[in-house]
C-alpha positions as CSV (number, residue, x, y, z in Angstrom):
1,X,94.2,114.5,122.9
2,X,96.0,112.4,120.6
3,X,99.7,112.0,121.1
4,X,99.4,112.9,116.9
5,X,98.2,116.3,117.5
6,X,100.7,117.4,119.6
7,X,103.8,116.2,117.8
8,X,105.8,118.8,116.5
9,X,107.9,119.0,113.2
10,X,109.6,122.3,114.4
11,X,113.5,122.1,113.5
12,X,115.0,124.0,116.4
13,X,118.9,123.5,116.3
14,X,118.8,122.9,112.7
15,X,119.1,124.7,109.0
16,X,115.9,124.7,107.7
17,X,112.8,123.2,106.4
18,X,109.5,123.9,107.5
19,X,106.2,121.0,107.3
20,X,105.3,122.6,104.0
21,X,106.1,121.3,100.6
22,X,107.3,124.0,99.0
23,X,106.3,123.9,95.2
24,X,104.1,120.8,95.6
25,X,101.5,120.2,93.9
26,X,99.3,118.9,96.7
27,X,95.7,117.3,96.1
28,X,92.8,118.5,98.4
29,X,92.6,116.0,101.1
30,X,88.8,115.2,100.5
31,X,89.6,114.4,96.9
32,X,92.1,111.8,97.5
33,X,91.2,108.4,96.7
34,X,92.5,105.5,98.8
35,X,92.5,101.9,98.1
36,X,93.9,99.3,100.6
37,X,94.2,95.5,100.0
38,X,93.9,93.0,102.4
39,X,93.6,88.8,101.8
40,X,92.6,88.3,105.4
41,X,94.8,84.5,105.0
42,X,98.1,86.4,104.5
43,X,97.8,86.6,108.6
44,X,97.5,83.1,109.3
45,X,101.3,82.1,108.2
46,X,103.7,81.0,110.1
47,X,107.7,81.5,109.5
48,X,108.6,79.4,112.8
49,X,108.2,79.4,116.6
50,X,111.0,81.6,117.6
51,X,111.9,83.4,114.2
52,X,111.0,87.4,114.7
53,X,109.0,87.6,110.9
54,X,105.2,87.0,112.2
55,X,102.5,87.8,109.5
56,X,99.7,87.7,112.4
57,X,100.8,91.5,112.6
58,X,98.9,92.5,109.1
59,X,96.0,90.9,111.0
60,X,96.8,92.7,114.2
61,X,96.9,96.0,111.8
62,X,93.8,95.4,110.0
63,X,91.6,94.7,112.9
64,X,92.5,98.1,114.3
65,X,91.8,99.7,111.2
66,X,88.4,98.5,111.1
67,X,87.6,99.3,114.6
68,X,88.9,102.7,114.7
69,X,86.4,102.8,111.3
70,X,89.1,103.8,109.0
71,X,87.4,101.5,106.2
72,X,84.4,103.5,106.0
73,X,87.2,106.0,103.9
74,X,89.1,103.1,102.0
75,X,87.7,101.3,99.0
76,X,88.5,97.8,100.1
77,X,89.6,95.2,98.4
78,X,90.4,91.4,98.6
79,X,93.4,91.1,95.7
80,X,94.3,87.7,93.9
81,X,97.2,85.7,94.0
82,X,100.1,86.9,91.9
83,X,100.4,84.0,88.9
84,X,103.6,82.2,88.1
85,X,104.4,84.1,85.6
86,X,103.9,87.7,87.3
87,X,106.6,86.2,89.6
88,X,108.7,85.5,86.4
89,X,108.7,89.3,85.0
90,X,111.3,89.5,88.0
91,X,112.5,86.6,89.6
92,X,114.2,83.7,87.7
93,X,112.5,80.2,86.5
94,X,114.4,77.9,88.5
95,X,113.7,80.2,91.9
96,X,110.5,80.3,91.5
97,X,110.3,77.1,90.4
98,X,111.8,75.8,93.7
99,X,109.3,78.1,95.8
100,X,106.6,76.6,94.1
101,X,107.5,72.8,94.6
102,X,109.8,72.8,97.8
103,X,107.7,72.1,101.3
104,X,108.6,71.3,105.0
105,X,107.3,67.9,104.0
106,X,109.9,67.4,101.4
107,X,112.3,69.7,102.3
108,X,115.2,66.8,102.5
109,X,114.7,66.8,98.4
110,X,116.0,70.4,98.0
111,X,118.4,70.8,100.5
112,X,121.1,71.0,98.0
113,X,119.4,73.8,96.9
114,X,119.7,75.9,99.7
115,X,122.9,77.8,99.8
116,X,122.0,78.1,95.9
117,X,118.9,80.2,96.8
118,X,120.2,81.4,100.0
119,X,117.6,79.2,102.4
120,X,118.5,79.0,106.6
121,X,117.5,80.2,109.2
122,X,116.8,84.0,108.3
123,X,115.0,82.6,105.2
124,X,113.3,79.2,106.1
125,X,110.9,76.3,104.5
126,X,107.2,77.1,106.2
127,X,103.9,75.2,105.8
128,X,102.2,77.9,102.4
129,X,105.8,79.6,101.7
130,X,104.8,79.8,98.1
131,X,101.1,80.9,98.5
132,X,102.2,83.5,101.3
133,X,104.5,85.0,98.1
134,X,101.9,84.9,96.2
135,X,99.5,86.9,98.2
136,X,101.5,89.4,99.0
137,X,102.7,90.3,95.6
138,X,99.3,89.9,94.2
139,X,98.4,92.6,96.6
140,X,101.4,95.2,95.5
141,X,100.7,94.1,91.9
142,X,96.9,94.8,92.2
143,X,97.5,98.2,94.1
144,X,99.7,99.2,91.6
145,X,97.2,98.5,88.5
146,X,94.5,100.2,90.4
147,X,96.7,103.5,90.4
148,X,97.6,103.1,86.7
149,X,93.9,102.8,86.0
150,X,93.5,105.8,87.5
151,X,91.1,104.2,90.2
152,X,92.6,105.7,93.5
153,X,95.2,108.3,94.6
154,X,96.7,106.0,96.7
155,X,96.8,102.4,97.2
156,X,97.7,100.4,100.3
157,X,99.2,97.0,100.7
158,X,100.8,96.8,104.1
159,X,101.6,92.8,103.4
160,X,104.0,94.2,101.1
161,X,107.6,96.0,101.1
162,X,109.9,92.8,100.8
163,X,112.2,94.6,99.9
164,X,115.3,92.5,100.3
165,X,114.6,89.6,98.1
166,X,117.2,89.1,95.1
167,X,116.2,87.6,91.8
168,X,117.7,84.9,92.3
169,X,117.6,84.1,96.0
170,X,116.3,85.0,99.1
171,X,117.4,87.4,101.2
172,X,116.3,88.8,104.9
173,X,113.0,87.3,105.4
174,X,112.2,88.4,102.2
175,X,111.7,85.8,99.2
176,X,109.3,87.3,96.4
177,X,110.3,91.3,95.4
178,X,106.6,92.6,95.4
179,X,107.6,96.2,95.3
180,X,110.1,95.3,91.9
181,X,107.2,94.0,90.5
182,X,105.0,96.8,91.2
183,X,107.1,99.6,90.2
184,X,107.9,97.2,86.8
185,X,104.0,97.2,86.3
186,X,104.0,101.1,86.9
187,X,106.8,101.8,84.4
188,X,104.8,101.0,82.0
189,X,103.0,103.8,82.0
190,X,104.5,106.3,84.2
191,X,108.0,107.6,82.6
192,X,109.7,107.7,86.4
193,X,109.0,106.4,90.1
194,X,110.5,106.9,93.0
195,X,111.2,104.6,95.6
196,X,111.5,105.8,99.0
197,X,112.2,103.1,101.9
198,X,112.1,104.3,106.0
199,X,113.1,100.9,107.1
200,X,115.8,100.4,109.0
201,X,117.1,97.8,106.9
202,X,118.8,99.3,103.4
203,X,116.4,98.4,100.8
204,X,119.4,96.6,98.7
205,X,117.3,94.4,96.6
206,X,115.0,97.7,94.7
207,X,118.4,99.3,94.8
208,X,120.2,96.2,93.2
209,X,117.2,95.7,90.4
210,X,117.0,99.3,89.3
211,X,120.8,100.0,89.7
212,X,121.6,100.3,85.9
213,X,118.4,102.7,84.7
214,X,117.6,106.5,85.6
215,X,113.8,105.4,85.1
216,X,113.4,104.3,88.9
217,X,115.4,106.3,91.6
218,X,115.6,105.2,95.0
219,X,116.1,106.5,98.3
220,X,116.8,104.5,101.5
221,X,116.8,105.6,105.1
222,X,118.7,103.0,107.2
223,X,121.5,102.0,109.4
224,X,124.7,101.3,108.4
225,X,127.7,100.7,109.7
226,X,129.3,98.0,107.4
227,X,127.9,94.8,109.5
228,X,124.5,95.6,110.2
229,X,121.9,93.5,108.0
230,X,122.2,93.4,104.8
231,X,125.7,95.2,105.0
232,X,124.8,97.6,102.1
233,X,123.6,101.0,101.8
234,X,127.0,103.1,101.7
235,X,126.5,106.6,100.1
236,X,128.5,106.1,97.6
237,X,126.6,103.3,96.4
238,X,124.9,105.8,93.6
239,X,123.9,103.7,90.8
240,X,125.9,102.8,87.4
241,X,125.8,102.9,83.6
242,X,122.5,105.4,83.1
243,X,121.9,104.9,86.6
244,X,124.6,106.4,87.9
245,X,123.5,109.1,90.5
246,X,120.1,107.3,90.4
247,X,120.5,105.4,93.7
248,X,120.7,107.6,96.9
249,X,121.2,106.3,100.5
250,X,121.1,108.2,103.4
251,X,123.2,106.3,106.0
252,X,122.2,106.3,109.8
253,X,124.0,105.9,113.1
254,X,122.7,104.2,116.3
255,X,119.5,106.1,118.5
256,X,118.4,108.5,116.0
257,X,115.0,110.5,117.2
258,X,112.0,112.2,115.7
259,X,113.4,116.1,115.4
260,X,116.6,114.8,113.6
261,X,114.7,112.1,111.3
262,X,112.0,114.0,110.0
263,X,114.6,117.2,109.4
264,X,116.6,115.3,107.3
265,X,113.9,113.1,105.7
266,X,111.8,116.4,104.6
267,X,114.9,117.9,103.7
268,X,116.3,115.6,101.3
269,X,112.8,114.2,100.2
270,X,112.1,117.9,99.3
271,X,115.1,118.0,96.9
272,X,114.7,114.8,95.4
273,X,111.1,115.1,94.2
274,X,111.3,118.7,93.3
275,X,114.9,117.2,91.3
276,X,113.8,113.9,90.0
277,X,110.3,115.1,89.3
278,X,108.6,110.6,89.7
279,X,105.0,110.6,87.9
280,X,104.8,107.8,90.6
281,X,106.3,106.4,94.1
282,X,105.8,103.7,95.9
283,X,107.0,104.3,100.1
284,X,108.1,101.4,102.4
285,X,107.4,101.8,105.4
286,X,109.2,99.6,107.3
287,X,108.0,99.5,111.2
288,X,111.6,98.3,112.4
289,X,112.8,101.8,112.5
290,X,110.5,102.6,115.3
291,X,112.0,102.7,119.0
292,X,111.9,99.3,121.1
293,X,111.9,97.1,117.9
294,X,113.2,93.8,118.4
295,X,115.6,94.4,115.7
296,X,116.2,97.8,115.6
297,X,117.8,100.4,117.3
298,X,116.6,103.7,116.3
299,X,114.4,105.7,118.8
300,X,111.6,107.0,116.4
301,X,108.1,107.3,117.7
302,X,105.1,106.5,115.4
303,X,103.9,109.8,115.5
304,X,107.7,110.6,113.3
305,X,107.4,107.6,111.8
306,X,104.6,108.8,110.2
307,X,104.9,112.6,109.5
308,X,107.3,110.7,106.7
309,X,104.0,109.6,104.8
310,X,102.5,112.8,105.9
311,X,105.0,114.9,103.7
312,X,104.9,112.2,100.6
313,X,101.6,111.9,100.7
314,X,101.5,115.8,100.1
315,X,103.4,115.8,96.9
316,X,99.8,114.4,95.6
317,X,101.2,112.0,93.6
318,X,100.5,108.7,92.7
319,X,101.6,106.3,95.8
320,X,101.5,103.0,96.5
321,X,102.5,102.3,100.2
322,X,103.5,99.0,101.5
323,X,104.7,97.3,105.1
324,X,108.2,96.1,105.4
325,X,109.8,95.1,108.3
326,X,108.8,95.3,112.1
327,X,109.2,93.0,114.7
328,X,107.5,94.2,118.0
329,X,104.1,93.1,116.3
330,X,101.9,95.2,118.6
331,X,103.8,98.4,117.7
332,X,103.3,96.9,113.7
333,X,99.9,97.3,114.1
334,X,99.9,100.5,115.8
335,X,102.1,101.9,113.5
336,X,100.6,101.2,110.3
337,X,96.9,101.7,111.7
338,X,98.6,105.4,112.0
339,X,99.4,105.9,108.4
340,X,96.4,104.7,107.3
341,X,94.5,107.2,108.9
342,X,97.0,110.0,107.4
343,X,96.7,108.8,104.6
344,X,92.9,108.9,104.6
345,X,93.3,112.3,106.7
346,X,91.8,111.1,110.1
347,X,92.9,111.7,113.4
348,X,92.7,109.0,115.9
349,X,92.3,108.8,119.6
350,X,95.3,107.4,121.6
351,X,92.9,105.4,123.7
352,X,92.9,101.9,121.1
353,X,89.2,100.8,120.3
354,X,88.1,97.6,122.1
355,X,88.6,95.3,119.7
356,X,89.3,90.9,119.5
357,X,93.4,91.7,120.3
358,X,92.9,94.7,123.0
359,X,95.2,92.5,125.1
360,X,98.0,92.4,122.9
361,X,98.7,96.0,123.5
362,X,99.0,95.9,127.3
363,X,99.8,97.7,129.2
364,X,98.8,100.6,128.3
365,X,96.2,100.0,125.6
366,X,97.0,103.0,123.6
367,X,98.0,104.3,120.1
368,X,101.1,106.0,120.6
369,X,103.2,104.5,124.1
370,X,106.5,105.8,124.5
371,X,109.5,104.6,122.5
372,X,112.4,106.8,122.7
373,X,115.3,106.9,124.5
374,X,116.0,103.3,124.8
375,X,119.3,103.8,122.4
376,X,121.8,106.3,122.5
377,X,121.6,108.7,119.8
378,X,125.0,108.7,117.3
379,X,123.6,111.0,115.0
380,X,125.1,113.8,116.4
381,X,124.6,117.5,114.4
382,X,127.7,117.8,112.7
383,X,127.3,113.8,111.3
384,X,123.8,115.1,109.9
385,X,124.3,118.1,108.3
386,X,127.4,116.7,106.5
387,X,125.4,113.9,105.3
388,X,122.6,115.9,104.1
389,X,125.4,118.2,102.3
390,X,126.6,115.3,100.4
391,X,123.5,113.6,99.7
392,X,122.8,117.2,97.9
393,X,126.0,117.2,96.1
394,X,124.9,113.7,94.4
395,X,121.3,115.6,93.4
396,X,123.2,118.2,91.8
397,X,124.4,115.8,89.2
398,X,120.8,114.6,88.1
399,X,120.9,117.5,85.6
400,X,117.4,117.9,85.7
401,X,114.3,115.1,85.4
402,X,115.5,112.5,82.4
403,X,112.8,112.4,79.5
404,X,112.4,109.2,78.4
405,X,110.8,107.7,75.1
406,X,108.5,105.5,76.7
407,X,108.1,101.4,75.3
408,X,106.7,98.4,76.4
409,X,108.2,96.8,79.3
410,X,109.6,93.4,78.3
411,X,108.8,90.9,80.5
412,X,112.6,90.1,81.7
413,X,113.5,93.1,83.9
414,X,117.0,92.3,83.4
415,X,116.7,92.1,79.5
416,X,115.5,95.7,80.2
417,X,117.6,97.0,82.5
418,X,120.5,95.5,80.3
419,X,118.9,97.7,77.1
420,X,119.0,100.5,79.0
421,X,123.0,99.9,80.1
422,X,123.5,99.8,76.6
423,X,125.1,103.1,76.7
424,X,128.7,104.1,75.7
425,X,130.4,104.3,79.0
426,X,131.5,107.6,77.7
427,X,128.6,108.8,79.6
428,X,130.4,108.8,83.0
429,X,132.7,111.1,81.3
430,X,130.1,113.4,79.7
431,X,126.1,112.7,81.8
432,X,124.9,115.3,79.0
433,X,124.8,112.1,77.1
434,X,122.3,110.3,78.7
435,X,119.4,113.3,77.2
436,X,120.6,113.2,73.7
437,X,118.2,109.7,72.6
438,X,115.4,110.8,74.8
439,X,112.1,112.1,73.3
440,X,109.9,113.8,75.4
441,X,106.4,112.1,76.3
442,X,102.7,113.4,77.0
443,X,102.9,112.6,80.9
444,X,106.5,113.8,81.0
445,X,108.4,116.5,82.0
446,X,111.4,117.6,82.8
447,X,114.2,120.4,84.3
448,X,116.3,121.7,81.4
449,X,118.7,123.0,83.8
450,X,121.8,121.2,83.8
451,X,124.1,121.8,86.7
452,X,127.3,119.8,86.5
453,X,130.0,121.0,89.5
454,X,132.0,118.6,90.3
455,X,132.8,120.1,93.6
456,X,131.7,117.3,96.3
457,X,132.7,116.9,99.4
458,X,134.3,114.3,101.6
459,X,132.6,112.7,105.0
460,X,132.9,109.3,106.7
461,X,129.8,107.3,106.6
């Protein structure tokens, strides 16, 4: 029996929330419609000999797919390159610019340029930098058009979820936003997406593009303790202008393991989708939150890891899920090889198929190996339930699912992000505000119930 069809998502010791999604509107499993994009070259890059990034995982990951059979349920496809210019609906000119032209060959040309567009050692020069971009945007960009189309249920890009790059610089590994360009693609049609990121890592540069607009909310899971990478993700980081209470984080201590994870993840994910009411989400999954990562030092197992997707992916709505970070590539693979078949609602056996990288997962050649317990768990009760107390107190000021008169995105986020600032800073003072210009649309709804206490309390994150 599969180490997934014994794990249990009972709460014992804690307030709470059942494996259901209460007042979900959940799609019949056989109905959903999955499509997953793969360029089988986005594998072959290289970001150095001893740096912890390695690509060859999404190749790794999509070889077990196909041998467990998965793709005989996924409508595969091979996406194209995003263009300059899809890079440019985000990113500025001259970064891209310099991705595009910049190559270990020449790399003595630019070096002035790199503490301008923060290059070193966490964000080097490799042989294909700029194609490697391309690919995996192109993917998220793709996945995300396939689901306005109305051509799957949910779409798959596991070469995606860089979610730290910056607009104007790189950042963590991370040097083309994919998952900003995808949700900009899905705004313009769906009045609001949620982003939801289980990395371990804060997912500062969604949370820093969408800070300013209530159209996009998002929600990170991660460790923080004012050092660890990037350094951002306090809970009072909540968004500004008409994106104030817009941003959520949900900050983590050291050792944290399944039964306390996936209670507070359901609990809080719960809340904000029944709150924010998205038309659309897009879910990082991020592999570096699992025990034994390289970098990380939480003690999830896969199995948790990916009763998270399990309970999205119930909501039925529109998803796009993409990779993120992850750095003990066999457990990558595993991971992610996981999720797909939830998503696609197949169980697995724990033994690994034989397949061209059996030897990678030695020794013990199987789906789910042990990962907890290697870190001490910090998280302790009382830390948990006054984390998830506050985290509710910031939902209470949503007021309800914003209706929003819905426009053509311009092609300069920030030029849109800036219109949507544009808002007398009254508003802080008075959120009613933020309703008064909004018209209601035909895929819109929203919560008239506006609940305003003030009445928050304090805890140390």
């Amino acid at each position: 029996m599969s180490q997934s069809s014994t794990f249990s998502t009972k709460t014992k010791g804690y307030p709470g929330l059942s494996s259901t999604n209460h007042g979900a509107s959940v799609r019949s499993h056989n109905k959903v419609r999955v499509a997953y994009f793969h360029e089988e070259e986005v594998g072959n890059f290289h970001y150095g000999e001893h740096h912890p990034m390695k690509p060859h995982r999404l190749t790794l990951t999509n070889n077990l797919v196909l041998n467990y059979g998965l793709h005989r349920k996924l409508d595969i496809y091979q996406p194209r390159k995003a263009t300059e210019q899809e890079l440019l609906d985000f990113h500025s000119s001259d970064y891209i610019d310099f991705l595009k032209r910049v190559t270990p060959e020449n790399v003595d040309s630019f070096s002035q340029c790199f503490s301008r567009f923060n290059i070193g050692d966490d964000c080097p020069i490799f042989e294909g930098m700029y194609d490697f971009c391309q690919i995996s945007s192109g993917a998220s960009l793709e996945a995300a058009r396939k689901l306005l189309s109305g051509g799957c249920d949910i779409a798959v890009n596991w070469s995606g979820g860089l979610h730290h790059a910056k607009k104007f610089e790189a950042s963590g590994f991370c040097y083309v936003n994919d998952i900003v360009l995808a949700i900009l693609q899905l705004l313009r049609y769906h009045p609001r997406v949620l982003y939801i990121d289980i990395d371990i890592h804060h997912g500062d540069g969604v949370q820093e593009a969408f800070y300013t607009t209530d159209r996009v909310m998002t929600v990170s899971f991660h460790k923080y303790n004012g050092d660890f990478f990037p350094g951002t993700g306090h809970i009072d980081e909540i968004g500004s202008t008409l994106g104030k209470y817009f941003a959520l984080n949900v900050p983590l201590k050291d050792g944290i393991d399944d039964q306390s994870y996936t209670w507070l993840f359901k609990s809080v994910m719960e809340n904000v989708i029944n709150s924010f009411r998205p038309s659309a989400i897009v879910l990082q999954c991020g592999a570096d939150s699992l025990g034994c990562d390289r970098l990380g030092c939480f003690n999830l197992s896969i199995a948790a890891h990916g009763e998270c997707v399990r309970f999205i992916k119930g909501f039925g709505i529109p998803t796009l899920v993409v990779g993120g970070g992850g750095y003990t590539v066999r457990n990558v693979a595993r991971c992610w090889t996981y999720e797909t078949s939830i998503i696609v609602d197949t169980e697995l056996s724990n033994d690994l198929p034989s397949n061209t990288y059996y030897d990678f997962f030695a020794p013990d050649y199987k789906l789910h190996p042990k990962l907890s317990g290697r870190v001490e768990n910090l998280n302790t009760r009382s830390y948990l339930e006054q984390l998830r107390t506050r985290v509710f107190e910031h939902l209470r000021y949503l007021n309800g699912a914003p209706s929003v008169q819905m426009q053509e995105i311009p092609p300069d986020i920030q030029g849109f992000l800036d219109d949507d600032g544009r808002q007398d800073e009254d508003e802080d003072r008075n959120p009613d505000r933020r309703h008064d210009s909004y018209v209601e649309v035909d895929n819109d709804f929203y919560d008239d119930d506006r609940d305003i206490d003030q009445d928050g309390m304090e805890i140390e994150v």
